[in-house]
C-alpha positions in Angstrom: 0.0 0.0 0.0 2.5 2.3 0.7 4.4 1.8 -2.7 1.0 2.1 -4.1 -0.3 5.4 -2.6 3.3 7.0 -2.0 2.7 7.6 1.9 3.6 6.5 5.3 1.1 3.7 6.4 0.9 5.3 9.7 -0.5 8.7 7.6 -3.6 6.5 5.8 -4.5 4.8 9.4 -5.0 8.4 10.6 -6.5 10.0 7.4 -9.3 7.3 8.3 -9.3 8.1 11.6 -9.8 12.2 10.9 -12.2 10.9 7.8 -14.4 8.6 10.6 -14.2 11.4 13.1 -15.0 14.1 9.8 -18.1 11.7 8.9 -19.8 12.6 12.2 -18.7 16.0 13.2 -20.0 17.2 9.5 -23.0 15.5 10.8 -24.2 18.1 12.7 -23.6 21.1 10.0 -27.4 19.4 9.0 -28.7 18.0 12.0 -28.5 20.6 14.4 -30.3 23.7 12.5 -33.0 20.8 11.9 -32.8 20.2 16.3 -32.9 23.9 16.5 -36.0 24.4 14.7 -37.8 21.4 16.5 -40.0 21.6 19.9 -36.9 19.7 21.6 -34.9 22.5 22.0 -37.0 26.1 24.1 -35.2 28.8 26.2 -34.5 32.3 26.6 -32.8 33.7 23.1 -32.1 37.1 24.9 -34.1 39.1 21.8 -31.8 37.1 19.3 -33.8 35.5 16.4 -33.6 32.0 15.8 -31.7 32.4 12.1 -28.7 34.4 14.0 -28.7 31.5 16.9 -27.9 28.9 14.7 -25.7 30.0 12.7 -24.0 31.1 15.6 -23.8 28.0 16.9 -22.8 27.1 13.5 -20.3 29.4 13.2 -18.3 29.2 16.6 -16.8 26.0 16.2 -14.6 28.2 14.0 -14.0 30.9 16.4 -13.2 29.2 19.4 -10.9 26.7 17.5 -8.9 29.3 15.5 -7.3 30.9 17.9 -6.3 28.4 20.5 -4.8 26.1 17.8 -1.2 27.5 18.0 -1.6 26.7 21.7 -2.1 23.3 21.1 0.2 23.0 18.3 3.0 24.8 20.6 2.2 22.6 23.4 3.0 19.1 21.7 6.1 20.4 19.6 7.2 21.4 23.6 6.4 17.5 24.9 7.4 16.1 21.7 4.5 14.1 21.3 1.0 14.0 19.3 -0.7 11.6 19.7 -2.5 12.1 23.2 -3.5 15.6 22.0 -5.3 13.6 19.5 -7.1 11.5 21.3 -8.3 14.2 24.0 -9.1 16.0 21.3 -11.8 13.2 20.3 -12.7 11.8 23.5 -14.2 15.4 23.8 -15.6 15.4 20.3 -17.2 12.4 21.1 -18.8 13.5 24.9 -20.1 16.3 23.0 -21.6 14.5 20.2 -23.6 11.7 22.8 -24.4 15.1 25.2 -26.2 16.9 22.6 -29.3 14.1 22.8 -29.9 15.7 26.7 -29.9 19.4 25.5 -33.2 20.4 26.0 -32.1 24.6 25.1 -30.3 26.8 22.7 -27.5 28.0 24.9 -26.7 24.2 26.1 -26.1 23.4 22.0 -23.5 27.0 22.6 -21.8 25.1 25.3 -20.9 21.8 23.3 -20.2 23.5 20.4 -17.7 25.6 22.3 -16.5 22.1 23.7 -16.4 20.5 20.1 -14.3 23.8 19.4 -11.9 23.2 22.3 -11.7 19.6 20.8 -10.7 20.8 17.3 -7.9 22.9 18.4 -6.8 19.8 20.0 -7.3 17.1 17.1 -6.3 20.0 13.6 -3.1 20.9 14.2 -1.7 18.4 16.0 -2.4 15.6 13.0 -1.0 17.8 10.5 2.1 18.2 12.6 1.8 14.3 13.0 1.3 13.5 9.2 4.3 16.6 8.8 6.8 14.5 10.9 5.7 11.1 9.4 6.9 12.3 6.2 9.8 12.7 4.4 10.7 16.0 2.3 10.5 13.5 -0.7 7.1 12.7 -0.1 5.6 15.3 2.2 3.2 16.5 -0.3 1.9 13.1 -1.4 1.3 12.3 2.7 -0.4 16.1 2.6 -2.7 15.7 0.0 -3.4 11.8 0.9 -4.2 13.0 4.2 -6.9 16.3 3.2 -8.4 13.8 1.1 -9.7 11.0 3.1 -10.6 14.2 5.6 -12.9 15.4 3.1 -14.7 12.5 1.9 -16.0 12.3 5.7 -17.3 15.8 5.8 -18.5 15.1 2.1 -20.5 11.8 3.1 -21.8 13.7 7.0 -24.1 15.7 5.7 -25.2 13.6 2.4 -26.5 10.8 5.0 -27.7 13.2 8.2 -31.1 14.3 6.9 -31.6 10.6 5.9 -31.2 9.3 9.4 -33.1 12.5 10.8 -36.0 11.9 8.9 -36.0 8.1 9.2 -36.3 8.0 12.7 -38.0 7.2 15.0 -35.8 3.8 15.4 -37.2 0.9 17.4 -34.5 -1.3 18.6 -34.9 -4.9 21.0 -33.9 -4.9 24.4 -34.6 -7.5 25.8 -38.0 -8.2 26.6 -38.7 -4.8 25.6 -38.2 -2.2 22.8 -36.3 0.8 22.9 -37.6 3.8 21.0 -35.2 6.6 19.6 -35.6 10.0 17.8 -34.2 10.1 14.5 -32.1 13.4 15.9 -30.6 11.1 18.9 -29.6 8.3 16.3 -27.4 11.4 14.4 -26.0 12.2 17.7 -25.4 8.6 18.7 -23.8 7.7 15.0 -21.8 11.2 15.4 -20.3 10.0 18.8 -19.6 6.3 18.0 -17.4 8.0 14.6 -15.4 9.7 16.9 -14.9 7.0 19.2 -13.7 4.6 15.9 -11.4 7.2 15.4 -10.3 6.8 19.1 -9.9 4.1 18.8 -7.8 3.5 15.0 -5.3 6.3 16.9 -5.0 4.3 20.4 -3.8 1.0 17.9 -2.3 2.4 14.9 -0.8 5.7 15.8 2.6 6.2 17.1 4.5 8.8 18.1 7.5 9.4 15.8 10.8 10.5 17.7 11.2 13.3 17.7 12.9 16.2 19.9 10.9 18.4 22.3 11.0 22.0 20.9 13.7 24.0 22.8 12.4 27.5 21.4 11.2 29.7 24.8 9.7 32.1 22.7 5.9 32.9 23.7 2.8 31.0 22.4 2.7 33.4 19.2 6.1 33.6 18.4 5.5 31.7 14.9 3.6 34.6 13.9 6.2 36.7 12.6 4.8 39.0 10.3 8.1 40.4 8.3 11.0 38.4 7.1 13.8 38.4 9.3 16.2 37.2 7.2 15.4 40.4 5.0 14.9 38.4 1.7 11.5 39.7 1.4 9.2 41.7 3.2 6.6 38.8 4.7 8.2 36.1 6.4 7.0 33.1 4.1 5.1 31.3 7.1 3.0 34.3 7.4 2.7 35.0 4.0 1.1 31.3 3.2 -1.1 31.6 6.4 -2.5 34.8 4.4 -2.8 32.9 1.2 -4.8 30.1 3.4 -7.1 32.5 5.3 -7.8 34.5 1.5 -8.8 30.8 -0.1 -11.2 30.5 2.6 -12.6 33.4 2.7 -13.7 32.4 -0.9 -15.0 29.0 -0.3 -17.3 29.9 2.5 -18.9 33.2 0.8 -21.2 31.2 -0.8 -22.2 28.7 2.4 -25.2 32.0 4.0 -26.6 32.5 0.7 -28.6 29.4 -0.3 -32.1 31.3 -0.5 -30.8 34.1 -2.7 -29.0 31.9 -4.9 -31.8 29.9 -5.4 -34.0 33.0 -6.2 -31.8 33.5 -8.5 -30.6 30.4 -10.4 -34.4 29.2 -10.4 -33.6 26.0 -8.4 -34.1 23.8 -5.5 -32.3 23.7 -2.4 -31.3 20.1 -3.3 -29.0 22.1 -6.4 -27.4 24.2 -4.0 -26.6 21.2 -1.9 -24.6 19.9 -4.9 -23.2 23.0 -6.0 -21.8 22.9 -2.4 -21.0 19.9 -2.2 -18.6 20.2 -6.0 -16.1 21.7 -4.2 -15.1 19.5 -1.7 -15.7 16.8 -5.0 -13.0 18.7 -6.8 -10.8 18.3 -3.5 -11.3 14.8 -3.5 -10.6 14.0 -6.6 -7.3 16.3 -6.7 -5.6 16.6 -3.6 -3.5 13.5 -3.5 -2.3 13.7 -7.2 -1.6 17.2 -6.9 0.1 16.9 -3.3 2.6 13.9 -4.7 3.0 16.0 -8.1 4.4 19.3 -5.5 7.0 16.7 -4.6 8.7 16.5 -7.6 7.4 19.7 -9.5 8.1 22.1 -6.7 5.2 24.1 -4.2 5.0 27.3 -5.6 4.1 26.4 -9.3 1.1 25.0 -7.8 0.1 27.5 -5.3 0.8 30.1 -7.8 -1.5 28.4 -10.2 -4.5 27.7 -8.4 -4.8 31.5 -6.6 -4.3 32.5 -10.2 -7.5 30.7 -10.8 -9.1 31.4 -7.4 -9.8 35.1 -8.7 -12.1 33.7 -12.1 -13.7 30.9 -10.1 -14.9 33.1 -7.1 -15.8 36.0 -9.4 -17.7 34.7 -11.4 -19.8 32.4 -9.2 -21.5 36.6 -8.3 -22.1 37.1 -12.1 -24.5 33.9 -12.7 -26.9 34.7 -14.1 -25.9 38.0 -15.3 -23.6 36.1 -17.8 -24.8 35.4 -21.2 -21.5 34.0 -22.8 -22.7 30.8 -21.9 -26.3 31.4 -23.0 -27.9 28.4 -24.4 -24.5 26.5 -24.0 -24.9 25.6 -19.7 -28.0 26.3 -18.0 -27.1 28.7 -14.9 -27.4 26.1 -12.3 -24.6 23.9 -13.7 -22.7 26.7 -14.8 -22.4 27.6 -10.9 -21.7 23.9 -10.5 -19.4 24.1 -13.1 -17.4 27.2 -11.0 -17.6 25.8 -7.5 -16.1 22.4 -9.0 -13.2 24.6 -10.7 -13.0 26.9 -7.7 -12.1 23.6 -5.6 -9.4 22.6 -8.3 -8.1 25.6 -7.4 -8.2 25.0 -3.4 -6.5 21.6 -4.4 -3.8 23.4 -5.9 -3.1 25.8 -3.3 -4.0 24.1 0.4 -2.2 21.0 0.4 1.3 22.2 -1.4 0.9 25.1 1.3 0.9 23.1 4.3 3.7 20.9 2.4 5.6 23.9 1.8 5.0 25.7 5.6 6.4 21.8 6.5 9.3 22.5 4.6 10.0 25.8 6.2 8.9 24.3 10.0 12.4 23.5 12.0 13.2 20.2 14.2 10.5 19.9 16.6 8.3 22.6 15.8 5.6 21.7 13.0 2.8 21.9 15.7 3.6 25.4 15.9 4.6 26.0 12.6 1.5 24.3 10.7 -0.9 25.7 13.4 -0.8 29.4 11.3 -1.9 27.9 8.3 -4.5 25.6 10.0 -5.8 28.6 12.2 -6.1 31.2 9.1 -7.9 28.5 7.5 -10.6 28.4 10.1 -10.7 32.1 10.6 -11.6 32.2 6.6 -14.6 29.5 6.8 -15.9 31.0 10.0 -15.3 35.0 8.9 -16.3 34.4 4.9 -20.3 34.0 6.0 -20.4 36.6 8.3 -19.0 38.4 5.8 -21.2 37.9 2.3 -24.2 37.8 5.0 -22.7 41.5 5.2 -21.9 42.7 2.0 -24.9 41.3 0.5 -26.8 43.8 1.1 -25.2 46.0 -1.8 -25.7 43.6 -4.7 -24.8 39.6 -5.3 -22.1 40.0 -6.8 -20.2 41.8 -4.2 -19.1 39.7 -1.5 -17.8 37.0 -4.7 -15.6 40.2 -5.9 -14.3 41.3 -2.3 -13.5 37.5 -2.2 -11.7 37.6 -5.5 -10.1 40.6 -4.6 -8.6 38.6 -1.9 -7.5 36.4 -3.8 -5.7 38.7 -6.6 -3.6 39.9 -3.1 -2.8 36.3 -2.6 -1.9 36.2 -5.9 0.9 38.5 -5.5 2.0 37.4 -1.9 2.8 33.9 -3.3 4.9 35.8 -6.7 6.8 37.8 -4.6 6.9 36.6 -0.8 7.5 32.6 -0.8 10.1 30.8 -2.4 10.8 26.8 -3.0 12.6 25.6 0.0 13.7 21.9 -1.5 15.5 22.0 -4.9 12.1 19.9 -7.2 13.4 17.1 -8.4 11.9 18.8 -12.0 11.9 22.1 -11.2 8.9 24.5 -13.3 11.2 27.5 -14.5 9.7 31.1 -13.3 8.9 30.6 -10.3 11.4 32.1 -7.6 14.4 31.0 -6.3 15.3 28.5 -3.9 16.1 29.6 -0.2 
């Protein structure tokens, strides 16, 4: 398998352990504004409507696990050790899960989803570190891109399968002499815990530590964020400057998670389109990720990260300009042809995400990817938590506007990756253009 695939064996055990735990936690991105709506859950809101309470609950997964991650990440590069982070990390993502079958108001869902977040900040950077110092420099992006893609065929499948359970319920299951009757939401939260405890579980037996030496660097909790180069090369030091390339990407991804009714207004469609226009993004990082993570490592980073936020700025833009376009007229009816840009869109996510981290792992010293990998991990969350706020926000001056702030984001990144970041490892077939090697 590992001649097959290109990666450490000990990387595919836990890519199916994040893609088991992925499965369940994605879960809930369906079933809990379906809870929230139900009779099950009452309480005070405090004057808040209903809309803004769940996707605040929604949301702050994101925020609380953002910031703590380079916490976490510092924490095991200073113990030299991963693993238990990990499974912390899911032993609370799987109390969680099982608790939210007794919340019985909104602000209890606040509290495990704050928990959940707690968990995440354990569990994110702590396997990319892992997966980081499981790999080699000849096959770091292969492990990378292996690795983001079993992820994302969990939180792919979650919510595909969630509003089936849901609405199949309720379940009636022997127990002895009697039956046992369950709501179709506390089968979701049930499934959702016992994927986080097979995760558990595949880490406790597979896992490993690798040896490796505790991180000697004193330096305080932040001290990866270094904004400017210090070796005076360029102006952004190159850690920084991919975080910022990460937290631009997205930004652009999740502009288009808050505006479901809109876009349906204006595509003429039914939700169950805008399900699969969401969903073609992560399809396009399925289907890409590993082949373009094992191509960085003999082709180079940059050429790929240059490339797909090239391609970020088109993709993003023009998903604001359906159906205003009518280049396509009578060629693509709108609804695909947003398909069509959300599938190219995650092409270009697959181009830039996974050679990123395999480049920041590049740059990362002895004994401190946790820290090192935690920037790009926590400006990835700050973009999918800030980029709905944000189009829920800058909606309000025309469709197309939050798409072309997005893209305007992009176009910056565009320019940090040209100027800012350079190859670290001679490619094996290096792309000509593209910077020098530091």
């Amino acid at each position: 398998m590992r001649e097959l695939l290109g990666v450490n064996p000990q990387v595919l055990a836990l890519a199916l352990a994040r893609m088991s735990e992925s499965v369940g936690n994605s879960f809930l991105i369906v079933v809990l504004p379906l809870f929230i709506a139900t009779d099950f859950i009452t309480g005070a809101t405090f004057g808040l409507t209903e809309v803004f309470i769940t996707g605040f609950i929604l949301s702050i997964f994101g925020f609380v696990n953002s910031p703590l991650q380079p916490f976490t990440g510092r924490l095991s590069d200073s113990t030299g050790r991963r693993k238990v982070f990990v499974l912390f990390g899911l032993v609370l993502i799987a109390a969680a899960s099982f608790a939210y079958s007794l919340a019985t108001t909104y602000w209890h869902l606040v509290g495990l989803r704050v928990l959940q977040g707690i968990a995440g900040a354990f569990i994110i950077p702590t396997t990319v570190a892992l997966v980081n110092d499981l790999a080699t420099e000849d096959n770091r992006g292969g492990n990378m891109g292996t690795y983001n893609t079993f992820r994302l065929v969990g939180f792919g499948v979650g919510p595909v399968a969630a509003g089936g359970v849901v609405a199949a319920g309720p379940y009636s299951i022997p127990f002895g002499a009697s039956t046992v009757t369950i709501t179709g939401f506390d089968a979701a939260f049930y499934f959702a815990a016992s994927t986080a405890t097979l995760a558990f579980l595949l880490v406790l037996t597979l896992i490993r530590d690798p040896e490796i030496e505790p991180s000697e660097d004193e330096g305080s909790v932040y001290s990866a964020f270094v904004v400017f180069d210090k070796r005076g090369e360029n102006l952004l030091d190159p850690v920084f400057a991919l975080g910022a390339v990460s937290f631009f990407l997205a930004v652009g991804i999740a502009v288009f998670a808050t505006l479901g009714d809109i876009v349906n207004t204006r595509l003429d469609q039914g939700p169950e389109m805008f399900g699969l226009q969401f969903a073609a993004f992560v399809l396009a990082q399925i289907l890409l990720q590993a082949p373009i993570g094992r191509a960085t490592d003999f082709y180079g980073r940059k050429a790929f990260i240059v490339a797909g936020t090239i391609m970020l700025v088109p993709t993003t833009l023009i998903q604001g300009l359906i159906p205003d376009l009518t280049l396509f007229s009578g060629l693509i009816s709108d609804p695909w042809l947003m398909f069509l840009a959300r599938f190219l869109q995650g092409v270009a996510g697959a181009m830039v995400f996974a050679p990123a981290l395999a480049l920041a792992g590049d740059l990362a010293t002895k004994g401190n990817s946790g820290t090192t990998l935690s920037v790009l991990t926590m400006a990835f969350g700050f973009g999918v938590a800030f980029g709905p706020l944000l189009s829920g926000f800058l909606v309000a001056w025309g469709f197309v506007v939050p798409f072309a702030f997005a893209a305007g984001l992009a176009a910056i990144g565009v320019a940090i990756v040209l100027t800012q970041i350079d190859e670290v490892i001679v490619p094996k077939r290096a792309i000509p253009l593209l910077g020098k090697v530091t």
